[in-house]
N, C-alpha and C positions, 0 to 999 in steps of 0.2 A: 450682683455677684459678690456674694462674702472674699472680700480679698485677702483678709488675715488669714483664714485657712490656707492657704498657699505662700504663706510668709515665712523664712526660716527658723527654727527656736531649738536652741542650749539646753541639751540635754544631758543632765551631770559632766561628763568631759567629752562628750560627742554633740556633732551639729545636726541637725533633721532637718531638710530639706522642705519640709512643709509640715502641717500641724494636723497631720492626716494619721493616724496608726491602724495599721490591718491587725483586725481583733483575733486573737487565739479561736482557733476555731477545728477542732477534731474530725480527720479525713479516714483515719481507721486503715490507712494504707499498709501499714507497717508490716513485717514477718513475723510469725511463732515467738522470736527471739529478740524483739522489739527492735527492730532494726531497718529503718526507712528505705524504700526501693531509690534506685537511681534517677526514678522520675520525680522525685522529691526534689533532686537540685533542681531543675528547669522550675516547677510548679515555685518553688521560693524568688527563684530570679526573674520569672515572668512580673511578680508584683513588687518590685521594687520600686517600682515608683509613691510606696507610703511614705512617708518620712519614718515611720518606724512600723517592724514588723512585727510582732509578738507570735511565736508560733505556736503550731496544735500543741495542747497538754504532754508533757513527755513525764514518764516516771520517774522518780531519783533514785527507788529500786526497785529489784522485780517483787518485794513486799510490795510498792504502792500500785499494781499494775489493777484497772480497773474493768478494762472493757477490750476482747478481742484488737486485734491493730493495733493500739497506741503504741506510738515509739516510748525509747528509755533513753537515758543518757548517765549509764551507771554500766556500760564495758565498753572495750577498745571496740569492737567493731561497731556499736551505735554512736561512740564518741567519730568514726573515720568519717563516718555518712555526713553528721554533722558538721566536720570540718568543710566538706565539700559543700554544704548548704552557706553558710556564712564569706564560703569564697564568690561563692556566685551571689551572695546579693551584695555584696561590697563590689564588684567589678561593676555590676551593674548600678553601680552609685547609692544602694541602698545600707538600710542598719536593722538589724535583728537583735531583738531578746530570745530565749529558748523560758518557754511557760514550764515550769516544773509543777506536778500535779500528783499528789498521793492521793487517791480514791476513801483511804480509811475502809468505812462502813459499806461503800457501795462499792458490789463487786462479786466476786464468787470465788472461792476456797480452788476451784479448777484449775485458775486462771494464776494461781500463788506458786512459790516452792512448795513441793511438800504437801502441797494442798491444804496449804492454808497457816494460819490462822486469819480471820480478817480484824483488821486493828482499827480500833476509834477511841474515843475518851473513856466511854461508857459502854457496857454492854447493851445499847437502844436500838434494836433491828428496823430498820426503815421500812414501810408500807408500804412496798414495792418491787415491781420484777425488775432482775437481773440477767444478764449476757452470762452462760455458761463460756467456757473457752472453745466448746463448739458450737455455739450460737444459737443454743435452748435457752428461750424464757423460763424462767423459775423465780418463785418467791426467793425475795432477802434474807438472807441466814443470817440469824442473830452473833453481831461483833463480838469480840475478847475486848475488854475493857483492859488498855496498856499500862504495862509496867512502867514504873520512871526507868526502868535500864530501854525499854523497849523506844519509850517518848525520847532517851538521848541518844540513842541508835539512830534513830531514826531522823532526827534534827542533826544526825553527822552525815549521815545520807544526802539531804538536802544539799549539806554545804559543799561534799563531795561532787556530787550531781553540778553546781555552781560552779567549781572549781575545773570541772571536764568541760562545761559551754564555753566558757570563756578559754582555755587551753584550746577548744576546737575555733574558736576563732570569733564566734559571737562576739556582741558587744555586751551583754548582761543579760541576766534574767528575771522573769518576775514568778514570783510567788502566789500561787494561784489559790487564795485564801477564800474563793468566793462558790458558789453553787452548793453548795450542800459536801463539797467533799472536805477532805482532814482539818484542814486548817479549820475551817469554817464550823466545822461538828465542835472544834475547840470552844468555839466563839458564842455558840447558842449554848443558853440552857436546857432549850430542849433536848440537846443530845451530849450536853456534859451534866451530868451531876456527880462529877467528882470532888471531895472537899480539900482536896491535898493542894499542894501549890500550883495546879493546873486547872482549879475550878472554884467555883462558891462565891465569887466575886469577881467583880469586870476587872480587874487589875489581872486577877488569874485566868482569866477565862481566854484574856489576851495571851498570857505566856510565851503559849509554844507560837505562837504565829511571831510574837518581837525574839522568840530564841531562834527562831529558823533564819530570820532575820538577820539578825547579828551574826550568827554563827556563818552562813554565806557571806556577809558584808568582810569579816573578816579572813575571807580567802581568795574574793577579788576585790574588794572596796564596795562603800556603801552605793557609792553614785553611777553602778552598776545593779543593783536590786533595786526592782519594784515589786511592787506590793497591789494583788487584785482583791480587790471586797467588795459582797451583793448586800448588803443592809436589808433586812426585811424579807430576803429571796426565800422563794418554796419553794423552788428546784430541787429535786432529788427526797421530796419529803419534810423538808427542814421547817420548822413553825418558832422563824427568828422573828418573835418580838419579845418587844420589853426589856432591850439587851441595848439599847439606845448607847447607854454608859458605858457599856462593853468600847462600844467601837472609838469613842472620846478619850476611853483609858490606851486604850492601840493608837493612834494618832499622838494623846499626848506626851505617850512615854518611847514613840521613834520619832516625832519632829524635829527633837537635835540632831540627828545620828548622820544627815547627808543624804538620806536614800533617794533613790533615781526620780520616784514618783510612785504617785499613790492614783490606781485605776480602779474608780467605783461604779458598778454598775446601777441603774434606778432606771425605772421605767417615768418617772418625773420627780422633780425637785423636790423634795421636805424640808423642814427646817434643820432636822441633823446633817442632810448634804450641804446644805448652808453655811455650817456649821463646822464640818470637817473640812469643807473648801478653803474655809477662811482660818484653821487653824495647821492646815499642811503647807510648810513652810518653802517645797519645794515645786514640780513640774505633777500640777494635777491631772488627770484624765477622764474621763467621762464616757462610759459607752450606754447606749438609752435601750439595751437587751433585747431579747431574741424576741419579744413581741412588741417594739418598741420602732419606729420607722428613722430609718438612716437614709434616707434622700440629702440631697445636700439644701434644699430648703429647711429642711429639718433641722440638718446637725449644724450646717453652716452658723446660724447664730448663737449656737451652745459656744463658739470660739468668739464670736464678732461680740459675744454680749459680756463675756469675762466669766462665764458661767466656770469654764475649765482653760486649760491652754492648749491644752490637744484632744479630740476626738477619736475614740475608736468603732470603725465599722467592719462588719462579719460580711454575711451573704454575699453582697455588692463586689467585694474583691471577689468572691470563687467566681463569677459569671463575666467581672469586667479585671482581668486582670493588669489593666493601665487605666485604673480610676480615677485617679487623680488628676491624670492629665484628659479625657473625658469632662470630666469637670469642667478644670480650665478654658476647654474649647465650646462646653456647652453641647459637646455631643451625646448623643440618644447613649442609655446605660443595654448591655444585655438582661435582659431575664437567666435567672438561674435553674438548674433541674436541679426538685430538692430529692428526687430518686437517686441521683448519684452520688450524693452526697457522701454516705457511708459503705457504699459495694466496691471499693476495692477496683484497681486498673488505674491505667490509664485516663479510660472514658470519663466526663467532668471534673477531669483534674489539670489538664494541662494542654485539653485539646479548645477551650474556649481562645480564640482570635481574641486580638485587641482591635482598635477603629481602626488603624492603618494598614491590618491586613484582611479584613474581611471587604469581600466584594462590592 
Protein backbone atom coordinates (compact mmCIF):
# COMPACT_ATOMS: atom_id res chain seq x y z
CA UNK A 1 0.00 0.00 0.00
CA UNK A 2 1.68 3.45 -1.16
CA UNK A 3 1.30 5.22 2.12
CA UNK A 4 2.72 8.69 1.14
CA UNK A 5 -0.39 9.15 -0.88
CA UNK A 6 -2.58 9.49 2.09
CA UNK A 7 0.04 11.72 3.91
CA UNK A 8 -0.80 15.27 4.49
CA UNK A 9 1.01 18.17 2.27
CA UNK A 10 1.32 22.24 2.24
CA UNK A 11 -0.10 23.56 -0.17
CA UNK A 12 0.88 27.37 -0.69
CA UNK A 13 -1.06 28.61 2.68
CA UNK A 14 -3.57 25.67 2.88
CA UNK A 15 -3.10 21.84 4.28
CA UNK A 16 -4.45 18.86 1.94
CA UNK A 17 -5.31 16.10 3.78
CA UNK A 18 -3.71 13.67 1.50
CA UNK A 19 -1.77 13.87 -2.00
CA UNK A 20 -4.90 12.75 -3.90
CA UNK A 21 -6.35 15.83 -6.30
CA UNK A 22 -9.74 15.19 -8.14
CA UNK A 23 -8.86 16.20 -11.62
CA UNK A 24 -10.92 19.02 -13.47
CA UNK A 25 -13.22 17.16 -15.35
CA UNK A 26 -16.41 18.76 -17.38
CA UNK A 27 -20.11 17.56 -16.49
CA UNK A 28 -21.96 20.08 -18.88
CA UNK A 29 -24.60 20.50 -16.10
CA UNK A 30 -24.84 24.07 -16.12
CA UNK A 31 -28.03 26.52 -17.42
CA UNK A 32 -28.14 28.57 -20.77
CA UNK A 33 -26.54 31.26 -18.39
CA UNK A 34 -23.73 29.29 -17.21
CA UNK A 35 -24.98 28.98 -13.96
CA UNK A 36 -24.47 25.42 -11.94
CA UNK A 37 -27.80 23.68 -10.77
CA UNK A 38 -28.22 23.09 -6.92
CA UNK A 39 -27.04 19.59 -7.36
CA UNK A 40 -23.59 20.75 -8.03
CA UNK A 41 -23.35 21.43 -4.25
CA UNK A 42 -23.83 17.82 -3.07
CA UNK A 43 -21.96 16.46 -6.34
CA UNK A 44 -18.70 18.78 -4.83
CA UNK A 45 -19.29 17.80 -1.22
CA UNK A 46 -19.81 14.07 -1.84
CA UNK A 47 -15.93 13.95 -3.07
CA UNK A 48 -14.29 15.84 -0.60
CA UNK A 49 -12.43 13.24 0.59
CA UNK A 50 -9.46 14.53 -2.32
CA UNK A 51 -6.99 16.37 -0.59
CA UNK A 52 -7.72 18.80 -3.24
CA UNK A 53 -10.45 19.38 -5.65
CA UNK A 54 -9.94 21.16 -8.99
CA UNK A 55 -13.29 21.77 -10.60
CA UNK A 56 -14.94 21.31 -14.25
CA UNK A 57 -13.51 24.13 -16.67
CA UNK A 58 -15.55 27.24 -15.74
CA UNK A 59 -15.38 30.37 -18.12
CA UNK A 60 -13.88 33.77 -17.02
CA UNK A 61 -16.32 35.13 -19.57
CA UNK A 62 -19.09 34.52 -21.54
CA UNK A 63 -16.30 35.40 -24.65
CA UNK A 64 -14.53 32.18 -23.37
CA UNK A 65 -17.71 29.86 -23.28
CA UNK A 66 -16.91 26.80 -25.35
CA UNK A 67 -19.20 23.87 -25.25
CA UNK A 68 -23.14 23.83 -24.25
CA UNK A 69 -23.23 23.49 -20.12
CA UNK A 70 -20.06 24.64 -18.84
CA UNK A 71 -20.42 26.85 -15.89
CA UNK A 72 -18.89 30.70 -15.81
CA UNK A 73 -17.71 32.50 -12.79
CA UNK A 74 -17.82 36.16 -14.41
CA UNK A 75 -21.69 37.33 -12.65
CA UNK A 76 -23.22 37.34 -9.41
CA UNK A 77 -25.50 34.65 -9.87
CA UNK A 78 -22.73 31.98 -11.01
CA UNK A 79 -20.37 33.62 -8.41
CA UNK A 80 -23.79 32.64 -5.68
CA UNK A 81 -23.64 28.78 -6.88
CA UNK A 82 -20.09 28.89 -6.28
CA UNK A 83 -20.04 30.15 -3.02
CA UNK A 84 -22.36 27.43 -1.96
CA UNK A 85 -20.01 24.75 -3.65
CA UNK A 86 -16.80 25.78 -1.60
CA UNK A 87 -18.99 25.84 1.57
CA UNK A 88 -19.94 22.51 1.31
CA UNK A 89 -16.54 21.01 0.51
CA UNK A 90 -14.81 22.99 3.35
CA UNK A 91 -17.58 21.62 5.96
CA UNK A 92 -16.97 18.54 4.54
CA UNK A 93 -13.26 18.88 5.34
CA UNK A 94 -12.40 19.35 1.90
CA UNK A 95 -10.28 22.20 -0.47
CA UNK A 96 -11.18 23.40 -3.91
CA UNK A 97 -9.65 25.30 -6.90
CA UNK A 98 -12.29 26.61 -9.38
CA UNK A 99 -10.34 25.61 -13.16
CA UNK A 100 -10.84 28.66 -15.15
CA UNK A 101 -11.09 27.75 -18.98
CA UNK A 102 -11.22 30.05 -22.18
CA UNK A 103 -12.06 27.78 -25.24
CA UNK A 104 -10.18 30.54 -27.70
CA UNK A 105 -10.52 28.60 -31.04
CA UNK A 106 -12.67 25.79 -30.09
CA UNK A 107 -16.23 26.55 -29.82
CA UNK A 108 -19.01 28.10 -32.03
CA UNK A 109 -19.98 31.89 -32.61
CA UNK A 110 -23.77 30.49 -31.26
CA UNK A 111 -22.52 29.86 -28.06
CA UNK A 112 -20.74 33.81 -27.75
CA UNK A 113 -22.41 37.35 -27.30
CA UNK A 114 -23.48 38.55 -30.30
CA UNK A 115 -22.47 35.64 -31.95
CA UNK A 116 -19.32 35.69 -31.76
CA UNK A 117 -16.16 36.47 -32.67
CA UNK A 118 -14.25 33.36 -31.64
CA UNK A 119 -10.68 34.60 -30.37
CA UNK A 120 -7.20 32.60 -30.45
CA UNK A 121 -3.61 33.82 -31.33
CA UNK A 122 -3.95 33.31 -34.84
CA UNK A 123 -6.51 33.05 -37.41
CA UNK A 124 -5.73 28.57 -37.53
CA UNK A 125 -9.34 26.91 -37.74
CA UNK A 126 -8.92 23.65 -35.99
CA UNK A 127 -9.81 20.19 -38.09
CA UNK A 128 -12.57 19.55 -36.27
CA UNK A 129 -16.47 19.47 -35.14
CA UNK A 130 -17.80 21.66 -32.82
CA UNK A 131 -21.09 21.88 -30.19
CA UNK A 132 -23.48 24.31 -31.67
CA UNK A 133 -25.41 26.03 -28.50
CA UNK A 134 -28.04 23.66 -29.74
CA UNK A 135 -26.01 20.75 -29.78
CA UNK A 136 -25.34 20.41 -33.74
CA UNK A 137 -22.12 18.94 -34.84
CA UNK A 138 -20.47 21.50 -37.28
CA UNK A 139 -17.11 22.11 -38.62
CA UNK A 140 -14.71 24.76 -36.75
CA UNK A 141 -15.20 28.11 -37.97
CA UNK A 142 -12.09 29.72 -38.69
CA UNK A 143 -10.91 32.15 -35.31
CA UNK A 144 -10.23 36.11 -35.39
CA UNK A 145 -6.74 36.34 -34.63
CA UNK A 146 -6.68 38.91 -31.23
CA UNK A 147 -6.03 42.16 -30.80
CA UNK A 148 -3.52 43.35 -27.96
CA UNK A 149 -6.65 45.52 -26.53
CA UNK A 150 -8.62 41.99 -26.94
CA UNK A 151 -5.35 39.71 -25.44
CA UNK A 152 -5.59 42.35 -22.24
CA UNK A 153 -9.26 42.34 -22.01
CA UNK A 154 -9.14 39.33 -21.87
CA UNK A 155 -6.03 38.41 -19.33
CA UNK A 156 -8.45 41.04 -17.04
CA UNK A 157 -11.19 38.63 -17.41
CA UNK A 158 -9.09 35.87 -15.94
CA UNK A 159 -7.92 37.89 -13.01
CA UNK A 160 -11.51 39.06 -12.67
CA UNK A 161 -12.89 35.43 -12.88
CA UNK A 162 -9.90 34.69 -9.86
CA UNK A 163 -10.91 37.41 -8.03
CA UNK A 164 -14.91 36.14 -7.94
CA UNK A 165 -13.56 32.23 -6.96
CA UNK A 166 -11.76 33.23 -4.13
CA UNK A 167 -14.61 36.23 -3.00
CA UNK A 168 -16.97 32.97 -3.56
CA UNK A 169 -15.04 31.08 -1.00
CA UNK A 170 -12.78 28.78 -2.94
CA UNK A 171 -9.42 28.38 -2.02
CA UNK A 172 -7.61 29.22 -5.60
CA UNK A 173 -7.70 28.49 -8.93
CA UNK A 174 -5.76 26.99 -11.69
CA UNK A 175 -5.22 28.14 -15.01
CA UNK A 176 -6.22 25.71 -17.45
CA UNK A 177 -3.28 26.09 -19.95
CA UNK A 178 -3.36 22.65 -21.25
CA UNK A 179 -5.73 20.57 -24.12
CA UNK A 180 -5.72 22.58 -27.08
CA UNK A 181 -7.60 25.61 -25.57
CA UNK A 182 -6.51 29.47 -25.23
CA UNK A 183 -3.68 29.40 -23.23
CA UNK A 184 -2.40 26.45 -24.89
CA UNK A 185 -3.08 27.74 -28.70
CA UNK A 186 -0.66 30.56 -27.16
CA UNK A 187 1.96 28.04 -26.35
CA UNK A 188 2.26 26.11 -29.79
CA UNK A 189 3.47 27.18 -32.92
CA UNK A 190 1.15 25.58 -34.54
CA UNK A 191 -1.46 27.70 -33.79
CA UNK A 192 0.39 30.99 -33.00
CA UNK A 193 2.21 32.43 -35.60
CA UNK A 194 2.08 35.68 -34.36
CA UNK A 195 5.35 38.00 -34.37
CA UNK A 196 4.32 40.56 -31.96
CA UNK A 197 5.14 40.16 -28.31
CA UNK A 198 2.82 37.10 -28.03
CA UNK A 199 4.53 34.96 -30.43
CA UNK A 200 7.95 33.98 -32.61
CA UNK A 201 9.73 32.80 -29.78
CA UNK A 202 9.24 30.76 -26.57
CA UNK A 203 9.67 33.52 -24.32
CA UNK A 204 6.62 35.12 -26.23
CA UNK A 205 4.70 32.33 -26.96
CA UNK A 206 4.73 31.94 -23.16
CA UNK A 207 3.25 35.63 -22.51
CA UNK A 208 -0.10 35.53 -22.22
CA UNK A 209 -0.27 32.13 -20.10
CA UNK A 210 2.67 34.16 -17.23
CA UNK A 211 0.32 37.40 -17.91
CA UNK A 212 -2.81 35.69 -16.86
CA UNK A 213 -0.80 34.54 -14.30
CA UNK A 214 0.33 37.32 -12.69
CA UNK A 215 -2.29 39.40 -13.32
CA UNK A 216 -4.70 36.73 -11.23
CA UNK A 217 -1.72 36.28 -8.61
CA UNK A 218 -2.07 39.82 -8.17
CA UNK A 219 -5.79 39.80 -7.06
CA UNK A 220 -5.56 36.94 -4.65
CA UNK A 221 -1.82 35.91 -4.21
CA UNK A 222 0.44 33.65 -6.13
CA UNK A 223 0.18 30.67 -3.67
CA UNK A 224 -3.44 30.58 -4.71
CA UNK A 225 -2.83 30.01 -8.72
CA UNK A 226 -2.00 26.99 -10.54
CA UNK A 227 -1.09 26.54 -13.54
CA UNK A 228 -2.41 23.18 -15.97
CA UNK A 229 0.01 22.20 -19.09
CA UNK A 230 -0.28 19.06 -21.58
CA UNK A 231 3.20 19.09 -23.36
CA UNK A 232 2.98 17.38 -26.55
CA UNK A 233 -1.05 17.03 -26.26
CA UNK A 234 -3.20 16.65 -29.59
CA UNK A 235 -6.43 17.19 -27.97
CA UNK A 236 -8.44 19.43 -29.68
CA UNK A 237 -6.26 19.35 -33.00
CA UNK A 238 -3.10 20.85 -31.45
CA UNK A 239 0.30 19.54 -33.29
CA UNK A 240 2.60 20.78 -29.98
CA UNK A 241 5.99 19.80 -30.99
CA UNK A 242 9.11 21.32 -31.09
CA UNK A 243 7.86 24.01 -28.56
CA UNK A 244 10.17 21.88 -25.87
CA UNK A 245 11.64 25.69 -25.06
CA UNK A 246 8.28 27.04 -25.07
CA UNK A 247 7.52 25.37 -21.93
CA UNK A 248 11.31 25.84 -20.11
CA UNK A 249 10.73 29.57 -20.88
CA UNK A 250 7.03 29.42 -18.89
CA UNK A 251 8.62 27.47 -15.97
CA UNK A 252 11.66 29.54 -15.87
CA UNK A 253 10.30 32.91 -16.09
CA UNK A 254 7.17 32.02 -13.11
CA UNK A 255 9.52 29.87 -10.67
CA UNK A 256 10.20 32.91 -8.46
CA UNK A 257 6.72 34.19 -8.28
CA UNK A 258 5.17 31.62 -5.46
CA UNK A 259 2.56 30.05 -7.57
CA UNK A 260 0.41 27.15 -5.90
CA UNK A 261 1.68 24.51 -8.41
CA UNK A 262 2.23 23.52 -11.56
CA UNK A 263 -0.26 20.39 -13.00
CA UNK A 264 1.24 18.54 -16.01
CA UNK A 265 -0.39 16.22 -17.80
CA UNK A 266 1.69 13.18 -19.88
CA UNK A 267 0.66 10.10 -20.77
CA UNK A 268 4.52 8.95 -19.59
CA UNK A 269 7.60 10.50 -18.42
CA UNK A 270 10.17 12.33 -21.07
CA UNK A 271 13.03 14.00 -20.25
CA UNK A 272 11.32 17.64 -20.57
CA UNK A 273 8.98 16.31 -17.58
CA UNK A 274 12.13 15.49 -15.98
CA UNK A 275 13.03 18.56 -16.49
CA UNK A 276 10.25 20.77 -15.54
CA UNK A 277 9.81 18.62 -12.33
CA UNK A 278 13.07 19.51 -11.30
CA UNK A 279 13.07 23.19 -12.17
CA UNK A 280 9.37 23.98 -10.49
CA UNK A 281 10.28 25.20 -7.38
CA UNK A 282 7.03 24.66 -5.85
CA UNK A 283 3.94 21.79 -5.28
CA UNK A 284 4.12 19.73 -8.68
CA UNK A 285 1.23 17.66 -9.97
CA UNK A 286 1.01 14.91 -12.28
CA UNK A 287 -2.08 13.66 -13.97
CA UNK A 288 -1.30 10.46 -16.46
CA UNK A 289 -4.69 11.77 -18.94
CA UNK A 290 -7.64 10.55 -20.23
CA UNK A 291 -5.98 7.42 -21.93
CA UNK A 292 -3.61 6.90 -19.34
CA UNK A 293 -4.70 4.45 -16.15
CA UNK A 294 -5.24 5.87 -12.62
CA UNK A 295 -5.58 2.70 -10.42
CA UNK A 296 -3.89 3.36 -7.50
CA UNK A 297 -1.11 0.68 -8.43
CA UNK A 298 -0.64 3.02 -11.16
CA UNK A 299 -0.70 6.46 -9.62
CA UNK A 300 0.43 5.39 -6.15
CA UNK A 301 4.15 5.30 -6.96
CA UNK A 302 4.16 8.57 -9.25
CA UNK A 303 4.03 9.96 -5.36
CA UNK A 304 5.99 6.99 -3.35
CA UNK A 305 8.79 7.52 -6.13
CA UNK A 306 9.12 11.49 -6.10
CA UNK A 307 7.99 11.58 -9.59
CA UNK A 308 5.36 14.60 -8.41
CA UNK A 309 3.93 15.38 -4.91
CA UNK A 310 0.40 15.07 -5.75
CA UNK A 311 -1.49 13.09 -8.04
CA UNK A 312 -4.54 13.88 -10.10
CA UNK A 313 -7.34 11.37 -10.98
CA UNK A 314 -10.66 12.03 -13.19
CA UNK A 315 -13.08 9.14 -14.05
CA UNK A 316 -12.58 7.10 -10.65
CA UNK A 317 -13.90 10.12 -8.58
CA UNK A 318 -17.43 10.54 -10.88
CA UNK A 319 -18.15 6.70 -10.11
CA UNK A 320 -16.38 6.36 -6.46
CA UNK A 321 -17.08 9.51 -4.92
CA UNK A 322 -15.11 8.57 -1.43
CA UNK A 323 -12.07 7.37 -3.22
CA UNK A 324 -9.66 7.97 -1.21
CA UNK A 325 -10.80 6.36 1.61
CA UNK A 326 -11.64 3.10 -0.72
CA UNK A 327 -8.27 3.21 -1.17
CA UNK A 328 -7.32 3.30 2.31
CA UNK A 329 -9.51 0.43 3.10
CA UNK A 330 -8.59 -1.47 -0.12
CA UNK A 331 -12.09 -1.67 -1.00
CA UNK A 332 -13.45 -2.77 -4.62
CA UNK A 333 -13.62 0.91 -6.85
CA UNK A 334 -17.28 1.35 -8.87
CA UNK A 335 -17.28 1.29 -12.42
CA UNK A 336 -18.27 4.51 -14.06
CA UNK A 337 -21.19 5.14 -17.06
CA UNK A 338 -19.37 7.08 -19.45
CA UNK A 339 -23.07 7.68 -21.09
CA UNK A 340 -23.76 9.96 -18.44
CA UNK A 341 -21.15 11.53 -18.37
CA UNK A 342 -22.18 14.78 -20.48
CA UNK A 343 -26.57 14.49 -20.50
CA UNK A 344 -27.23 16.56 -17.94
CA UNK A 345 -29.47 15.68 -14.46
CA UNK A 346 -29.03 14.42 -11.79
CA UNK A 347 -28.53 10.69 -13.13
CA UNK A 348 -24.34 9.79 -12.79
CA UNK A 349 -23.88 12.76 -11.05
CA UNK A 350 -24.60 12.48 -7.52
CA UNK A 351 -26.53 9.43 -7.41
CA UNK A 352 -23.35 6.94 -7.21
CA UNK A 353 -23.16 5.49 -3.33
CA UNK A 354 -20.01 5.50 -1.59
CA UNK A 355 -18.86 1.84 0.13
CA UNK A 356 -20.66 2.67 3.36
CA UNK A 357 -23.82 3.18 1.84
CA UNK A 358 -24.31 0.72 -0.74
CA UNK A 359 -25.86 -2.61 0.12
Amino acid sequence: MPDTLFTPWKLGGIELSNRVVMAPMTRNRADVDGVLPESAVEYYRQRSCAGLIVSEATQPSAAGQGYPGTPGLHTDAQQEVWSRVAEAVHSAGGRIFVQLMHTGRIGHPSLLPDGGPLLAPSAVRADLEVATADGEMVPAPEPKAMTLDEIRQTIEDYASSAARAVAAGADGIEIHAANGYLPHQFLSPGTNVRDDEYGGSPINRARFVVDVARASAARIGADRVGIRISPGGKFNDMADRDNEDTYLALVDELAGDGFAYLHTLRGRTTVLHEELRRRWPTTYVVNTGYGGSSEIDEVGPIVEGGVADLVSVGRLFISNPDLVDRWKSGTARADWDEDTFYTGGDRGYIDYPSASTQD
